[in-house]
N, C-alpha and C positions, 0 to 999 in steps of 0.2 A: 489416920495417916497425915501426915505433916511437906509442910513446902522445905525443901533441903537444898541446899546452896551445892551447887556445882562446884565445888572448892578448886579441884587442877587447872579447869577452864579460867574461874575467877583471875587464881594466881597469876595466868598467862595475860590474860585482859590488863592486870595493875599492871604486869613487867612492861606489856608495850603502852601502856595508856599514854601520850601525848609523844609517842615516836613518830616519826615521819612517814608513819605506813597507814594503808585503808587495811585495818582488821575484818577479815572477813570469814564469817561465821559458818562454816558450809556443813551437811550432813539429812538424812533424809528426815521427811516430814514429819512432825508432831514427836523428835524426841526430844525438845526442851530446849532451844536456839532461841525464841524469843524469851522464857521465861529465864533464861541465864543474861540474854543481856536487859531484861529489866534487873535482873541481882547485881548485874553491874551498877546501873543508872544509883538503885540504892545506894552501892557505895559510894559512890561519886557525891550524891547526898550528904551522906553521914559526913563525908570528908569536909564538905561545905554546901548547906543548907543554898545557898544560892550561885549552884553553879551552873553555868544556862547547859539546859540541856532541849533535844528537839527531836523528839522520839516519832518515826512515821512508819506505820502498817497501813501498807495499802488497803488489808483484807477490813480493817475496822471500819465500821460509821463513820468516826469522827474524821477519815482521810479518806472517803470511799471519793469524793468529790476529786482528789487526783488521780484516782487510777486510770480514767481515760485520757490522760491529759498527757505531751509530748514530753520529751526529757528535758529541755529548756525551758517550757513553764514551770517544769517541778524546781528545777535548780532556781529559777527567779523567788519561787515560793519561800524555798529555805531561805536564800541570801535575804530576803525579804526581814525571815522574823530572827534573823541571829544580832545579837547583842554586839555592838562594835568593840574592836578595840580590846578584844578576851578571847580565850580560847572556850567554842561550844563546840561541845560536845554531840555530833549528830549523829543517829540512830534510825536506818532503814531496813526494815524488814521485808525479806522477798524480793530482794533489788529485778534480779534479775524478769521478774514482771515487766520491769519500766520498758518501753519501746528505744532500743540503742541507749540501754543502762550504760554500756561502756565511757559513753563520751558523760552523761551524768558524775560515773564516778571520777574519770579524771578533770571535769571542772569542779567538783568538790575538793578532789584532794589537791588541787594547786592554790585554795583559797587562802588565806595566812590565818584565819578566826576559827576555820574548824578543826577538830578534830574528828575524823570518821569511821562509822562502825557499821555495818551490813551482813546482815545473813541471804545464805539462798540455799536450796534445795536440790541443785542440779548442775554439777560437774560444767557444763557448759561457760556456768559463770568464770573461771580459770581454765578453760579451754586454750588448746593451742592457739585459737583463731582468736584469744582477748591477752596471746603470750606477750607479745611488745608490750602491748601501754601497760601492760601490771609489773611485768618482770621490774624488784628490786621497788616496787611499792604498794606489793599487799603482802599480807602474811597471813595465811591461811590455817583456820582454828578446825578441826573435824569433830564434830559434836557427837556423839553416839550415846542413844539409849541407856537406862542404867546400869551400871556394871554393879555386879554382885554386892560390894560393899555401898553400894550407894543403895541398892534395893533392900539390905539388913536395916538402913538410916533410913530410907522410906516408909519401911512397913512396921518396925519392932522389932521384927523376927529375928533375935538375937538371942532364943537363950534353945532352938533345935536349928542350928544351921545347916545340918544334912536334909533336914525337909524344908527349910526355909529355900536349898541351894534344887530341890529336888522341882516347888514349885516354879522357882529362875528357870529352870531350863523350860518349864510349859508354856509360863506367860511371857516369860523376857522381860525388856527395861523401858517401853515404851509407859511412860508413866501414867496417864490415863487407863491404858488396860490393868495395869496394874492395880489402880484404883477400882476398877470395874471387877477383876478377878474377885474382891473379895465377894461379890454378889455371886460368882459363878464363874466357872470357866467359858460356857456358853456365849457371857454379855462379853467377856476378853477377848473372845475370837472373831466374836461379831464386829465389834468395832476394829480388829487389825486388818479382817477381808475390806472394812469402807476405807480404812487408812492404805491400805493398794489399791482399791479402787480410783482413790483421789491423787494416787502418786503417778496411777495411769493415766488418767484422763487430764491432769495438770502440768507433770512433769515429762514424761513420755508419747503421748499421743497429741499432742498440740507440736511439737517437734518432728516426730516422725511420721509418715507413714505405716502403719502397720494395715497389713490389708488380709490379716488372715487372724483375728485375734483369738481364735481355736491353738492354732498354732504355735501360738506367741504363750498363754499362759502353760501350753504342752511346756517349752522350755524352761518357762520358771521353775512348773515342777519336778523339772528333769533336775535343775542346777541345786534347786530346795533340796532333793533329797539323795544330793551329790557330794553334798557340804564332807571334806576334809580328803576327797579321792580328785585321782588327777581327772579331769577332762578331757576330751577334745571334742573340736566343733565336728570332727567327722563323724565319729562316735554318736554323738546328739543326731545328727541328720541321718545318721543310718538307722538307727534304735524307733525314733517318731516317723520315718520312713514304714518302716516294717510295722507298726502300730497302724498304718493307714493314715500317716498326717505326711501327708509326702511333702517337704521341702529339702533345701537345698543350703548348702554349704554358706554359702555369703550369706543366706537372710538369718538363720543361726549365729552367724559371727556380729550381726548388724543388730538381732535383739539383743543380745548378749550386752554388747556397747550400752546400749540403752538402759539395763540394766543397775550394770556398773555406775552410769553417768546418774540418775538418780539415786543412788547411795543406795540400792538393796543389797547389791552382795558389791563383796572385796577381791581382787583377783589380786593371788600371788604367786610370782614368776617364781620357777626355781633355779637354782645356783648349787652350780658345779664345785665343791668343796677343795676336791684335792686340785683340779685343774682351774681353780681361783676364775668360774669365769661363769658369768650368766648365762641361763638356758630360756629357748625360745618358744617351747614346747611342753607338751606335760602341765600346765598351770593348774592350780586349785582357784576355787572359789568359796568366799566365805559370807555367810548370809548375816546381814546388818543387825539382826535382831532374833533368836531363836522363837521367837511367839509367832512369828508369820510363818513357819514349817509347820508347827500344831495349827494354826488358823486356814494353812491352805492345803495340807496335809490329810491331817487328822491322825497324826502318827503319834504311837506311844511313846513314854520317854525309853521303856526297855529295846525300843527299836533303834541299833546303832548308837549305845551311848558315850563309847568311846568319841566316835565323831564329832557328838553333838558336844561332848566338852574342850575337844581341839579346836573348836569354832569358838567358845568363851573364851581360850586361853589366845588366841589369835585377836578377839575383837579388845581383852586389856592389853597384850603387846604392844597394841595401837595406840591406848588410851595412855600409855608411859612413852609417849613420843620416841617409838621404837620404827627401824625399817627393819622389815623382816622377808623372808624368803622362805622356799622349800627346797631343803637342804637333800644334795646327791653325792654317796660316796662311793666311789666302787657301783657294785648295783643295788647296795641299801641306801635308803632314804632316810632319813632325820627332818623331822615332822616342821622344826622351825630353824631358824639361822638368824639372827637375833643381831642388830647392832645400834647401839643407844647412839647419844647427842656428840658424845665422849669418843666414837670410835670403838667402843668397847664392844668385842664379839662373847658370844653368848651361842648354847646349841641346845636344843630342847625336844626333848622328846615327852607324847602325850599317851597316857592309856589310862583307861577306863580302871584296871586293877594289874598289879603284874604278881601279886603270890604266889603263883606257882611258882617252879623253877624253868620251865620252859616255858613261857611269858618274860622272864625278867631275861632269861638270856637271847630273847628275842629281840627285846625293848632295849637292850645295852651292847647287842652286837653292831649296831652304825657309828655308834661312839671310839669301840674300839677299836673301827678302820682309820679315824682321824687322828692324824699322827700330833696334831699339835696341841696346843696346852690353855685353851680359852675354855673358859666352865660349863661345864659338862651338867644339863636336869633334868631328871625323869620324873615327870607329874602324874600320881594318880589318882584314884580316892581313895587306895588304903591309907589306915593309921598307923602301920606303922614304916617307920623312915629309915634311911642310912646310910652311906657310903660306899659303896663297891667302884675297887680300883679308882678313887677320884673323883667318880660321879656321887651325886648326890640326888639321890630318892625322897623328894618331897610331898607332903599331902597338898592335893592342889586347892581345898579351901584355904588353907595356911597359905598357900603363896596367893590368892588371889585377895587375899583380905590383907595384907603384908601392908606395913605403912612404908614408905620409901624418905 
């Protein structure tokens, strides 16, 4: 297996590179945030062998000496060793470690010699309570796991992509376990239970209170193997209720946030189609990475695999800087609601297979309550394709592997 360049993220880093914004690299732990922006630094490199750059990991040896230290010694630190009179390039990993990073990053990015680049692991960092001083000077990158065509360039597995695509759903795109998979599924899972261990203990429980952590992974597993059906927090409180984990509605809604805020799962509102208007209720959840359902699970992939592929086809929507929703028409539903950078609307429906004829007119009856004329997709894993009425029936490795 080979080291592979983050190519969309890259692209985005050149487009802002010496903009007027703090680039900040956000997304949950160990899916390759710091090894993309050393693939930056490289470029940067290549471009000109000496261009100052001032790369800092608190977690490393070589910076362990600042991580106790105030935001104001740190920021003396850098201004310390940047090159006068140039633009450096600075590089902090895990900001939001630093004790009031906030005020850190706004005396870096008012400096005139830097430019700034930071990653963090938890939602917090762009929180409403950091909305003033960032608003209109960060732009925020969402890092996620390998997606399907980057796990083909990972591994090789490019000449049986149905099992190459069959393994993706087991291990996912955390790239370590992926490396580790090929020893076993066993070392894969092993290491994504410590990689939630470490998202708990670092990014959630140093934060929050949780006082009942029985309770607390009850809901992971509730939300784990919820992935692509609507929720609700009452639903969750009644269900672990009745199991004998008795809680209540607000600590539900409270882990949940917690959740969301360290990048495990993705919550998506849904919107009201024909009444053009967002809904407040009913949300999905979509889990960061499918290898932490097998690692916290232990489920088959023939368990729900329609779902587990609406959660692929949800986690690249993302990765094509798409906003997306869960689309309501009438009282059928439409799996996505799709709209690019362009304004360009999009509808998507996901199944697992639709060959029968009641499956397909199952899967293309929400379509044909929307009276208007934005492009209609139904994603499965059959081979074969086609048109009906307008829509288009596509194989969803072909659209997930698609160059844009």
């Amino acid at each position: 297996m080979k080291i592979i360049e983050r190519k969309k993220y890259l692209e985005t880093l050149s487009v802002l590179k010496d903009k007027n914004l703090i680039k900040v690299a956000t997304g949950v732990r160990r899916c390759g945030k710091s090894t993309l922006m050393t693939q930056f630094q490289d470029l940067l490199r290549k471009d000109n062998d000496k261009t100052p750059i001032l790369s800092i990991n608190l977690d490393m040896p070589d910076y362990r000496f600042l991580a106790e230290k105030n935001w104001k010694e740190i920021y003396d630190y850098i201004v310390k060793n940047l090159k006068k009179n140039t633009t450096n390039y600075v590089f902090i990993d895990e900001v939001q470690n630093v004790p009031e990073f906030e005020k850190l990053l706004e005396g870096l990015y008012v400096h005139p010699d830097i430019d700034l680049y930071v990653t963090g692991s938890n939602a917090f960092l762009l929180s409403s309570e950091l909305a003033t001083l960032l608003t209109g000077r960060a732009y925020e990158i969402n890092v996620l796991p390998f997606s399907f065509t980057e796990y083909l360039e990972f591994t090789g597995k490019t000449n049986n992509p149905d099992r190459a695509f069959a393994e993706y759903m087991q291990t996912g795109g955390f790239p370590e376990a992926v490396k580790l998979s090929a020893e076993g599924n066993s070392f894969a899972n092993e290491y994504l239970q410590m990689v939630f261990k470490n998202i708990y203990n670092n990014d959630i429980s140093k934060r929050y209170t949780i006082y009942a952590q029985e309770s607390y992974q009850e809901v992971v597993n509730f939300l784990t193997d919820s992935i692509g059906s609507t929720v609700s927090v009452g639903n969750i409180a009644k269900v672990l209720t009745a199991n004998k984990k008795k809680i209540d509605n607000k600590t539900v809604s409270k882990y949940i946030d917690t959740l969301v805020e360290a990048y495990l799962f993705y919550k998506v509102n849904r919107y009201d189609i024909r009444g053009k208007q967002h809904l407040a209720t009913q949300e999905k959840y979509y889990l960061v990475d499918l290898g932490f359902r097998n690692a916290l699970l232990g489920k088959e992939l023939a368990s729900d695999a329609g779902h587990l592929l609406e959660n692929i086809v949800y986690l690249e929507l993302k990765r094509r800087n798409n906003q997306v929703w869960i689309g309501k028409t009438n009282n059928l539903e439409v799996d996505f609601v799709v709209r690019n950078n362009e304004g360009y609307t999009q509808y998507i429906q996901v199944a697992q297979t639709a060959q029968s004829a009641t499956t397909l007119e199952r899967e293309l009856a929400p379509f044909y309550s929307i009276s208007d004329h934005h492009e209609k997709i139904l994603l499965t894993m059959d081979y074969d394709t086609g048109t009906y009425d307008g829509i288009k029936k596509i194989n969803a490795l072909d659209w997930l592997t698609k160059t844009e």
